[in-house]
C-alpha positions in Angstrom: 104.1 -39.1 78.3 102.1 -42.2 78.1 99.6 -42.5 75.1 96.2 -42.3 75.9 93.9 -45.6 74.4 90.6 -45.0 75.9 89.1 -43.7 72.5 90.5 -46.5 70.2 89.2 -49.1 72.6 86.0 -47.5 72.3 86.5 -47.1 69.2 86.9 -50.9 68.7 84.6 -51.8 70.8 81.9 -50.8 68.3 83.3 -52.2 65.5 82.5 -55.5 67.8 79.2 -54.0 68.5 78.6 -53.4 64.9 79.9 -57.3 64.1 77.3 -59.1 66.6 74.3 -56.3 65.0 75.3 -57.3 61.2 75.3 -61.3 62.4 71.8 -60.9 64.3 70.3 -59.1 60.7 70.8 -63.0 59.1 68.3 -65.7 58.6 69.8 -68.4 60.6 66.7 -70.3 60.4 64.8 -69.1 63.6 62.3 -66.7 64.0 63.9 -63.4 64.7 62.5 -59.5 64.7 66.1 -58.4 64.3 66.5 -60.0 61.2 63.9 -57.1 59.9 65.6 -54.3 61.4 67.0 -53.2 57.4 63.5 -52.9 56.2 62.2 -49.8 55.5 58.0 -49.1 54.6 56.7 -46.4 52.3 54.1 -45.0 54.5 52.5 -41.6 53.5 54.5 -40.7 51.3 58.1 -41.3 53.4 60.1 -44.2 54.2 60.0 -45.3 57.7 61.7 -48.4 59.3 59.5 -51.6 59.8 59.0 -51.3 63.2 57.5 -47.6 63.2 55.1 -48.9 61.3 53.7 -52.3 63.1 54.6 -54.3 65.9 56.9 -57.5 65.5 56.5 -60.4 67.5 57.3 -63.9 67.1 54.2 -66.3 66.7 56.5 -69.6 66.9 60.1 -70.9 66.4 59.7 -70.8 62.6 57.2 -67.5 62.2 57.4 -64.0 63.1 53.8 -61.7 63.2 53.8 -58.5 61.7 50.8 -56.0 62.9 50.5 -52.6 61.7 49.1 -50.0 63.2 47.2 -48.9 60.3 45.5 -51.7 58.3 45.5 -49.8 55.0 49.5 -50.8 55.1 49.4 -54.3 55.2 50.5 -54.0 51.1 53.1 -51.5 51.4 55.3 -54.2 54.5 54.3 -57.1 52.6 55.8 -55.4 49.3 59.0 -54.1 51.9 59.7 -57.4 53.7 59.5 -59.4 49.7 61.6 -57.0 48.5 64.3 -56.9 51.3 64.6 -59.9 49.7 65.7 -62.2 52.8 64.8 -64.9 51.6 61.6 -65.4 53.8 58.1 -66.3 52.9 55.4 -64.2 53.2 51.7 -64.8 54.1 49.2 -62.0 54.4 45.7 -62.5 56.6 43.4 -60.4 58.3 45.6 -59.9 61.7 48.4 -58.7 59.2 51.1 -60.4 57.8 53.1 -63.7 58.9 56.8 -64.1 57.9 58.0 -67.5 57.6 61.3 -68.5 57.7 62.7 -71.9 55.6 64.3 -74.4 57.7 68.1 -74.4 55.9 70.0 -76.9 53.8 73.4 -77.7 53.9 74.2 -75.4 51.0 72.1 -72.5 52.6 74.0 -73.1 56.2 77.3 -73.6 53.9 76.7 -70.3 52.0 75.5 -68.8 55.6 78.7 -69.3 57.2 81.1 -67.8 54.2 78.9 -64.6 54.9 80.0 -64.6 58.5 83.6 -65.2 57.3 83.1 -62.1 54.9 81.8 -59.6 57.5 84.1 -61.2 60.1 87.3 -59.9 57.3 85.4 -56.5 56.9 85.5 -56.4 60.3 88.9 -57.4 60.7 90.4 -54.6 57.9 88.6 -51.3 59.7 90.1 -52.7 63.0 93.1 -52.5 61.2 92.6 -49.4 59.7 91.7 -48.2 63.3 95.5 -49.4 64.1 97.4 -47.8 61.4 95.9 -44.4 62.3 96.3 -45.1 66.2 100.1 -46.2 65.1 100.6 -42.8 63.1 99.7 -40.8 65.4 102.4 -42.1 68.0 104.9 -42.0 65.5 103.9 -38.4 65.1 103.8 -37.6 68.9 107.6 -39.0 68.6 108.8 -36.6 66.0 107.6 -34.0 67.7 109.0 -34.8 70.5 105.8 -35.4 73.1 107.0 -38.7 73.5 110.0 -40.7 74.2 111.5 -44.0 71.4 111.1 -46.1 74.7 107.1 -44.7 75.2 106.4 -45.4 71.8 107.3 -49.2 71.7 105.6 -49.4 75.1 102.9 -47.6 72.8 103.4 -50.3 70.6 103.2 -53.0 72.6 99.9 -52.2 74.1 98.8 -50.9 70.8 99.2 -54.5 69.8 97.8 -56.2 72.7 94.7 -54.0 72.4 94.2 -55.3 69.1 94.9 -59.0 69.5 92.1 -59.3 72.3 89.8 -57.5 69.9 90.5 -59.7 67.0 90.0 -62.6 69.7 86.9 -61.1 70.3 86.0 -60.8 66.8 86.6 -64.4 66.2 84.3 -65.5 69.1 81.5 -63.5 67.7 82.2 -65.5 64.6 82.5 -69.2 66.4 79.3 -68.4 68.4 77.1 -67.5 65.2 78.4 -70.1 63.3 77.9 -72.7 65.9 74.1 -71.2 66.0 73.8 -71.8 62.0 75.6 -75.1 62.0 73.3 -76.3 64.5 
């Protein structure tokens, strides 16, 4: 009996999913909404995410535009976006609020990249973690005797070759985003 992959590669496929998300959530310098995706607004009474509570848009390479639907808020996302504390500058006028993002220094694009590395490891450990539980599993199927020594290293083999193009993939993630911050 051959082992089935199909839900460890989708499986791994969000882990790759959740990589390029946690990269686009950094200040890399440029103007980007996704960047404000964490923040979260007390409005009412509740916490709500940013954009349920105004409409982002970016104004120029360097500024984003934050409307709200309801004026009375401007306070409470100006007090969210400072405290998200993303190291952006904020202006409040009468359209709403404008976020302004620093142009980066060697040290910020320095300390930029060894975040990447970070997530890229975290990354790298639950797709391993993924693997041990895949490789358990088979081991398991062969004790019981659902599977043959001869399936499981084929198991193993593909086991490992799934995981080498995801690391791969990983990795290019990484290269792409720190190309982007390196500039």
């Amino acid at each position: 009996m051959q082992y089935n992959f199909s839900n460890f590669k989708t499986e791994l496929k969000k882990k790759e999913e959740f990589l390029g998300k946690e990269y686009n959530q950094l200040n890399i310098g440029r103007a980007s909404p996704m960047i404000l995706d964490g923040v979260t607004v007390e409005s009412y009474g509740s916490y709500v995410p940013l954009k349920n509570a105004a409409s982002i848009s970016i104004e120029d390479p360097k500024t984003l535009r934050i409307a709200p639907w309801d004026k009375n808020q401007i306070k409470n996302i100006e007090k969210a976006v400072v405290g998200a504390n993303l190291g952006l500058s904020v202006a409040t006028d009468d359209m709403g609020i404008r976020v302004i993002f620093p142009q980066l220094t060697t040290e910020t694009r320095q300390a930029l990249v060894k975040v990447l590395k970070e997530k890229l490891e975290e990354s790298r450990i639950t797709v391993r973690r993924e693997r041990e539980s895949v490789w358990e599993d088979i081991e398991i199927r062969e004790k019981e005797g659902k599977m043959t020594e001869d399936e499981r290293f084929r198991a193993k083999e593909e086991l490992q070759k799934i995981i080498n193009e995801t690391n791969n993939n990983l990795e290019a993630i990484f290269k792409k985003k720190e190309r982007e911050i390196m500039g």
